[in-house]
MARTI-281730 format. One record per residue (C-alpha): residue number from 1; residue in three letters; x, y, z. Coordinates in pm, 1 decimal. Each point is the difference from the previous one (the first is absolute). Layout:
// MARTI-281730
<atom num="NUM" residu="ALA" xx="X" yy="Y" zz="Z"/>
...
***
This chain:
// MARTI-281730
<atom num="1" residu="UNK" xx="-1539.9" yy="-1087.3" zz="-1012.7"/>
<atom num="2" residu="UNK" xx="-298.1" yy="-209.9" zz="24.3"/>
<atom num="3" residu="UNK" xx="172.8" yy="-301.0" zz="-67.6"/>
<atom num="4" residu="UNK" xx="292.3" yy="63.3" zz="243.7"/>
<atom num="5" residu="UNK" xx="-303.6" yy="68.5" zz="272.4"/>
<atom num="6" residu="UNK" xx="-132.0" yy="-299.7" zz="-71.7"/>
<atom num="7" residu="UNK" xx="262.4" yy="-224.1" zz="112.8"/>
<atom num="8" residu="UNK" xx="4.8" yy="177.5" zz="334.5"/>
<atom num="9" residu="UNK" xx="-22.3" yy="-223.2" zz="301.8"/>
<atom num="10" residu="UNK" xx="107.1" yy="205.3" zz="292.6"/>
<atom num="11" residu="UNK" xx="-30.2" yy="340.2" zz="72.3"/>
<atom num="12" residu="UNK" xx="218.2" yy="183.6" zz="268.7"/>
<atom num="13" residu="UNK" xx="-88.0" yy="271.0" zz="153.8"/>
<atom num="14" residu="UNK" xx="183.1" yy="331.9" zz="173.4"/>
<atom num="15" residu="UNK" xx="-236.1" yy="122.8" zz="277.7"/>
<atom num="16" residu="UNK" xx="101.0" yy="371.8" zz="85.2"/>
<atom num="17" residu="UNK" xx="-123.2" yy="204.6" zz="-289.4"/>
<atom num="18" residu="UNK" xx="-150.6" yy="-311.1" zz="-172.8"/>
<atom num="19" residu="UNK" xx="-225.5" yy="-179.5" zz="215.9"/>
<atom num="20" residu="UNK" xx="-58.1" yy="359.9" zz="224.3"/>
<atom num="21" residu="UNK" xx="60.1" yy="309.4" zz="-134.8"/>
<atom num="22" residu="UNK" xx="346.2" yy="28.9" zz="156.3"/>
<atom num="23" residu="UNK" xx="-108.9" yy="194.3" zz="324.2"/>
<atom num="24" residu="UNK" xx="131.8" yy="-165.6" zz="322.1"/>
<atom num="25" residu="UNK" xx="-141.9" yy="92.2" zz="325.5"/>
<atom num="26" residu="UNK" xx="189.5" yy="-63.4" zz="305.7"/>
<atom num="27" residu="UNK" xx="-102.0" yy="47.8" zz="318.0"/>
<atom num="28" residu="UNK" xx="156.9" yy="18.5" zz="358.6"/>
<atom num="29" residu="UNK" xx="27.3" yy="-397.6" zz="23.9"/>
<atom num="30" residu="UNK" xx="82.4" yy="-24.5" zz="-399.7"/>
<atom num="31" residu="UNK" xx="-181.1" yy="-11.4" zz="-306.6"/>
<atom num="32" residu="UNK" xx="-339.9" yy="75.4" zz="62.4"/>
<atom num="33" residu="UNK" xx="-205.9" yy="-52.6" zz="-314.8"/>
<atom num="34" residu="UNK" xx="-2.4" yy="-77.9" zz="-418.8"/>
<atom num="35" residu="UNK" xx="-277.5" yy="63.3" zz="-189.3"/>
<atom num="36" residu="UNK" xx="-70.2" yy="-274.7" zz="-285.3"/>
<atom num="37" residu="UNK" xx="-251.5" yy="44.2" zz="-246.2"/>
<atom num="38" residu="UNK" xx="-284.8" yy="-278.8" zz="-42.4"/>
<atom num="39" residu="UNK" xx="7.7" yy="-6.4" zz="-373.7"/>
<atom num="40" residu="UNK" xx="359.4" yy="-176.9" zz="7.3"/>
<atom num="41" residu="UNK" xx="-86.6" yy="-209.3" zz="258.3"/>
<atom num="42" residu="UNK" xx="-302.7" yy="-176.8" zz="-180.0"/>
<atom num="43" residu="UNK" xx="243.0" yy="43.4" zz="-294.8"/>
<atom num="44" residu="UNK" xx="249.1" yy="-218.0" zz="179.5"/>
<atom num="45" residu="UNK" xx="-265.3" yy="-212.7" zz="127.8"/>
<atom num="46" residu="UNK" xx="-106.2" yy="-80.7" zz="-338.0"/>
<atom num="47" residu="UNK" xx="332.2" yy="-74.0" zz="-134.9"/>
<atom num="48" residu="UNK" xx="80.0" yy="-249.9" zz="311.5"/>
<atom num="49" residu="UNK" xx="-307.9" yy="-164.9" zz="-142.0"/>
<atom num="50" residu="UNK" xx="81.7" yy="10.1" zz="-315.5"/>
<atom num="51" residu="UNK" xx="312.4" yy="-182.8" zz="77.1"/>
<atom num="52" residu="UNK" xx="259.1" yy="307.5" zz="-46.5"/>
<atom num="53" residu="UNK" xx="235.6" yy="38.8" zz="287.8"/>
<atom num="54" residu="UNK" xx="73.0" yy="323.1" zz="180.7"/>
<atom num="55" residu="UNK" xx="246.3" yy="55.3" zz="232.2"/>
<atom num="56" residu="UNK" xx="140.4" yy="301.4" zz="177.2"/>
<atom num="57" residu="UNK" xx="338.9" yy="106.4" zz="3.9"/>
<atom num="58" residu="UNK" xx="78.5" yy="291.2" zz="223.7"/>
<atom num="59" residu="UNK" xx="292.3" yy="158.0" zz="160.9"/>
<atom num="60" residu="UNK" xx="-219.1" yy="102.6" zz="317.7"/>
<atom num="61" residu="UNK" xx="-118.3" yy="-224.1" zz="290.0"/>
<atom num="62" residu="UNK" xx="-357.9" yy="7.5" zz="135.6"/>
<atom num="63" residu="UNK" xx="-249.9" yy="-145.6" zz="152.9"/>
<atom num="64" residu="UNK" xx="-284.6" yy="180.2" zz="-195.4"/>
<atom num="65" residu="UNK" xx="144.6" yy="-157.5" zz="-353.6"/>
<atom num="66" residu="UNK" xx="8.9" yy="-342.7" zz="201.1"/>
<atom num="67" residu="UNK" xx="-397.3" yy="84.5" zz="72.9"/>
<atom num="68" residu="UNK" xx="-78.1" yy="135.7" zz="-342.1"/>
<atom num="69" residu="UNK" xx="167.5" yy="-315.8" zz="-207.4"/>
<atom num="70" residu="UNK" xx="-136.6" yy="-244.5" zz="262.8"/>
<atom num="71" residu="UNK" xx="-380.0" yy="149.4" zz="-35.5"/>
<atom num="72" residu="UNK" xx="41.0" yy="-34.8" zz="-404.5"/>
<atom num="73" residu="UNK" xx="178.9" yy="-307.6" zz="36.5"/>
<atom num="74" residu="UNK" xx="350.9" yy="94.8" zz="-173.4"/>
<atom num="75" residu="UNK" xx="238.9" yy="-275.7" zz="165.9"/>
<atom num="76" residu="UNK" xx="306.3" yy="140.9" zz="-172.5"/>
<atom num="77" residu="UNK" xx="89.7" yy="289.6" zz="213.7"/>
<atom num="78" residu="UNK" xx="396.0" yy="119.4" zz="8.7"/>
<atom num="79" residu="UNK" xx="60.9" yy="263.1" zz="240.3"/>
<atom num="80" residu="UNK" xx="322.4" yy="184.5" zz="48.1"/>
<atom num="81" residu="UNK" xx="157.9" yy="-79.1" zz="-283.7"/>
<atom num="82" residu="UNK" xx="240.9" yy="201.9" zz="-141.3"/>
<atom num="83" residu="UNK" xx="110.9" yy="-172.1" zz="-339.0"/>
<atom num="84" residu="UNK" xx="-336.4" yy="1.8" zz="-142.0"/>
<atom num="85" residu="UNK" xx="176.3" yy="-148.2" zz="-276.9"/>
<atom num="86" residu="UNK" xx="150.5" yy="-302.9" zz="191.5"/>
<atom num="87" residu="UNK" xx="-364.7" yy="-57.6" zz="157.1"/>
<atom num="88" residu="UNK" xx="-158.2" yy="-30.0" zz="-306.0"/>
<atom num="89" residu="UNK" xx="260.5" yy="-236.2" zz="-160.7"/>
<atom num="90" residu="UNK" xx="-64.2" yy="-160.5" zz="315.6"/>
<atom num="91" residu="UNK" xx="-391.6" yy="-40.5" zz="-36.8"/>
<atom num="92" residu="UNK" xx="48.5" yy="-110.6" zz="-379.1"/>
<atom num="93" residu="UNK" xx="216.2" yy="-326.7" zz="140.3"/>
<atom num="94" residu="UNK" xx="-201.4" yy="-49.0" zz="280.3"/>
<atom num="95" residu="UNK" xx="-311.2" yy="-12.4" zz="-248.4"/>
<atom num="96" residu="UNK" xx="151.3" yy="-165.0" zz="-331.0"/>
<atom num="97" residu="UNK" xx="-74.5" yy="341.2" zz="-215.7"/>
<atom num="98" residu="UNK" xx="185.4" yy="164.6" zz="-268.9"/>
<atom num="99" residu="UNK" xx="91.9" yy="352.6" zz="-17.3"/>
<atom num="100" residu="UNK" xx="-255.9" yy="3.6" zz="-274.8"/>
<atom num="101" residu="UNK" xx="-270.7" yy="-94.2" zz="254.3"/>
<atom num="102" residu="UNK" xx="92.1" yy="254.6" zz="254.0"/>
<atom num="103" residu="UNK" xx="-192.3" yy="347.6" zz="-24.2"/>
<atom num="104" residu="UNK" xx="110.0" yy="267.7" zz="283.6"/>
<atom num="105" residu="UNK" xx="-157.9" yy="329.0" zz="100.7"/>
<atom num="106" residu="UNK" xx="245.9" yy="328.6" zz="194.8"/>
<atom num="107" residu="UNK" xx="-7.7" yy="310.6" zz="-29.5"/>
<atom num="108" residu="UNK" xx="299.4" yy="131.3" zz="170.8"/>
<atom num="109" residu="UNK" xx="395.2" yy="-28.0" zz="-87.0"/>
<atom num="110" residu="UNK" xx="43.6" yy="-314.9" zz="263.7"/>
<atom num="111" residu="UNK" xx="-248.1" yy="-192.1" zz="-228.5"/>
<atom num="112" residu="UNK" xx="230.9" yy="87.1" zz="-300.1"/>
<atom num="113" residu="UNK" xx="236.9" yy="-340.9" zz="47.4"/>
<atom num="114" residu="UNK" xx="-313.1" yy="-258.2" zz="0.1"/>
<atom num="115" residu="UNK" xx="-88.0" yy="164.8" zz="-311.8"/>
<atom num="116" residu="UNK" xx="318.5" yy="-212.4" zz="-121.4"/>
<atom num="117" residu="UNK" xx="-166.4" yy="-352.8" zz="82.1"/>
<atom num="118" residu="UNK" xx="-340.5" yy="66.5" zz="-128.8"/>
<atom num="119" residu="UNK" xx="-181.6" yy="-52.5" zz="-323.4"/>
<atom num="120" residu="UNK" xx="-237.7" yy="253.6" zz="27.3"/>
<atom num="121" residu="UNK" xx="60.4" yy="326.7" zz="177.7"/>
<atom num="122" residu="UNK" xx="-316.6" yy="232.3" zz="142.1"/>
<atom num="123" residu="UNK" xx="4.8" yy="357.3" zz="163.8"/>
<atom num="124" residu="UNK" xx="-282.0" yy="178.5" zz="133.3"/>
<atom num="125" residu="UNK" xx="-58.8" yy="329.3" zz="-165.0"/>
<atom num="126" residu="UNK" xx="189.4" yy="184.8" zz="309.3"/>
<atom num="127" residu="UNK" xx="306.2" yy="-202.8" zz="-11.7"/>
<atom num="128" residu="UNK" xx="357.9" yy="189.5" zz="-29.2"/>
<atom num="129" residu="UNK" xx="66.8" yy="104.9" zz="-327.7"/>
<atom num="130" residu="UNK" xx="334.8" yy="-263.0" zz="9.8"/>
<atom num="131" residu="UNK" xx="-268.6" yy="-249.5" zz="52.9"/>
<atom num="132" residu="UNK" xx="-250.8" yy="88.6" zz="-286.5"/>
<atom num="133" residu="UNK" xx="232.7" yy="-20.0" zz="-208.7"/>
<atom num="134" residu="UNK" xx="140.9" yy="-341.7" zz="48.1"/>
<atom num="135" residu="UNK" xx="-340.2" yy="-113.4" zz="19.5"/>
<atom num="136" residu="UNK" xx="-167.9" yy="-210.5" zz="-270.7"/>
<atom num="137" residu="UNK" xx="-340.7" yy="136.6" zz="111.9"/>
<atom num="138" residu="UNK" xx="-120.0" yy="257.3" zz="222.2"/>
<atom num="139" residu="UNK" xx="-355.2" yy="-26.4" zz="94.2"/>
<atom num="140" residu="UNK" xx="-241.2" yy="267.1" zz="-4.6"/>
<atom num="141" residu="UNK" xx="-3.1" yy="-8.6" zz="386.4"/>
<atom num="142" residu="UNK" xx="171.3" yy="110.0" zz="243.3"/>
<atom num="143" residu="UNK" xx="159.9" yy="-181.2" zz="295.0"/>
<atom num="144" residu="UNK" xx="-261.5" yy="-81.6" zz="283.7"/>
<atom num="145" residu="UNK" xx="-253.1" yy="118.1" zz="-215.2"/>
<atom num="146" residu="UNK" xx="-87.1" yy="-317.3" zz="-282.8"/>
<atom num="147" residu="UNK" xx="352.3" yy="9.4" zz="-116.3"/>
<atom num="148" residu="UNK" xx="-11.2" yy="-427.1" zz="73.9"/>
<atom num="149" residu="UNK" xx="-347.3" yy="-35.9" zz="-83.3"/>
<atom num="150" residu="UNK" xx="91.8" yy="116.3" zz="-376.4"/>
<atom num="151" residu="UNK" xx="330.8" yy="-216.0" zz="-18.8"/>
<atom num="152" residu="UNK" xx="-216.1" yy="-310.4" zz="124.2"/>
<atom num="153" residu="UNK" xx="-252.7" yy="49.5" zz="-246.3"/>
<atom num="154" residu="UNK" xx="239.4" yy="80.7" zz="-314.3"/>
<atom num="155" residu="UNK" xx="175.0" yy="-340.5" zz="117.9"/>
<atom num="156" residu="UNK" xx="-353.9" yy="-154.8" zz="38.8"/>
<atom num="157" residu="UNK" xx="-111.5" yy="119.5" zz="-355.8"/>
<atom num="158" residu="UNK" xx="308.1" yy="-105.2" zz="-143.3"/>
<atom num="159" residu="UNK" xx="-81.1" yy="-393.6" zz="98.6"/>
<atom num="160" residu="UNK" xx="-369.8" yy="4.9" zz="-18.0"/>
<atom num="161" residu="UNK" xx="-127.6" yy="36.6" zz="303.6"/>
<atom num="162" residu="UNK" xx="-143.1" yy="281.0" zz="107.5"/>
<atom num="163" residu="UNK" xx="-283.2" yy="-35.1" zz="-225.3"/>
<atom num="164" residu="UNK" xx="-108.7" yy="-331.7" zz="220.1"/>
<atom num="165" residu="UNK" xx="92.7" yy="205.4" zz="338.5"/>
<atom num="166" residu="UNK" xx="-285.4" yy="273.8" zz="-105.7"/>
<atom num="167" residu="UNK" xx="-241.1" yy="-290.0" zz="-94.7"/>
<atom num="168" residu="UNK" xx="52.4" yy="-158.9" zz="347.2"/>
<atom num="169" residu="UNK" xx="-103.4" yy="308.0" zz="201.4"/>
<atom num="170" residu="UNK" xx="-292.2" yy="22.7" zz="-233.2"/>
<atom num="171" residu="UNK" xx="-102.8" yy="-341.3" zz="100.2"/>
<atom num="172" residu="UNK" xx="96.9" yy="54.6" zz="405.2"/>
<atom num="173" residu="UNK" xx="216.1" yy="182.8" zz="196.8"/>
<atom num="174" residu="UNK" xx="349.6" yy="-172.7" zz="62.6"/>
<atom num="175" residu="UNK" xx="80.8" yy="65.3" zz="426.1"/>
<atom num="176" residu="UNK" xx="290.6" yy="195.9" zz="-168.8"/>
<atom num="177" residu="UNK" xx="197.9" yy="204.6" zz="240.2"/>
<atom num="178" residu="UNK" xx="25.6" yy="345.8" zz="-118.2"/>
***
């Protein structure tokens, strides 16, 4: 597995149940609030840096995803999509990648299809049974809750260069958005 991780270039992300825990507040006026979790977004920060991409693919629209990605600096954000398959076929054009470098993290049944056009497949830990199963990995973490963190640094690992991440906060602090 290490070997496949290596090779990894982007990694797309699900945000409902992956990025949050899957709880969606809506208000009067619409959705209210998600809550993210800091340890994936210095995770993501770090990979950005490192030169892995991350995009988002999600079948809901919002303003507070278009917040969250622009504050960590993901520029690859698909919204209302609902052939996560046909988006990500679409990203790997648009960015010259094989299925080989694609990696892509769900956890429910409408992430099943972009399974199909991925190298690597992640789940968090509280991702549908249908979807833990097709996975290649499922992290130790569950969504909202580190689930990205731990896919970004197996994928880090795997190239060798996470160890050089730690070093440089042991130096300095990075301005990383969390």
């Amino acid at each position: 597995m290490q070997d496949k991780l290596s090779k990894i270039r982007l990694l797309a992300l699900d945000v409902d149940g992956v990025l949050t825990d899957g709880t969606i507040n809506i208000g009067d006026n619409g959705e209210f609030f998600k809550g993210f979790n800091a340890k994936d977004g210095l995770g993501i920060s770090c990979a950005l840096r490192s030169g892995l991409n991350v995009a988002i693919i999600t079948g809901r629209r919002s303003k507070i995803i278009h917040r969250r990605a622009a504050e960590l600096g993901i520029t690859l954000l698909c919204e209302g999509v609902k052939d996560k398959y046909s988006e990500l076929v679409r990203l790997a054009h648009e960015l010259c990648l094989t299925k080989d470098e694609i990696a892509y993290m769900g956890d429910d049944l409408n992430d099943l299809p972009a399974f199909k056009g991925a190298g690597i497949t992640l789940a968090p830990q509280d991702a549908a049974d249908e979807v833990s199963s097709a996975a290649n990995i499922v992290v130790s973490k569950n969504g909202g809750r580190g689930a990205v963190r731990s896919a970004i640094e197996m994928i880090l690992k795997a190239q060798n260069k996470w160890e050089a991440i730690v070093a440089s906060y042991l130096e300095s602090g990075q301005g990383d958005k969390q």
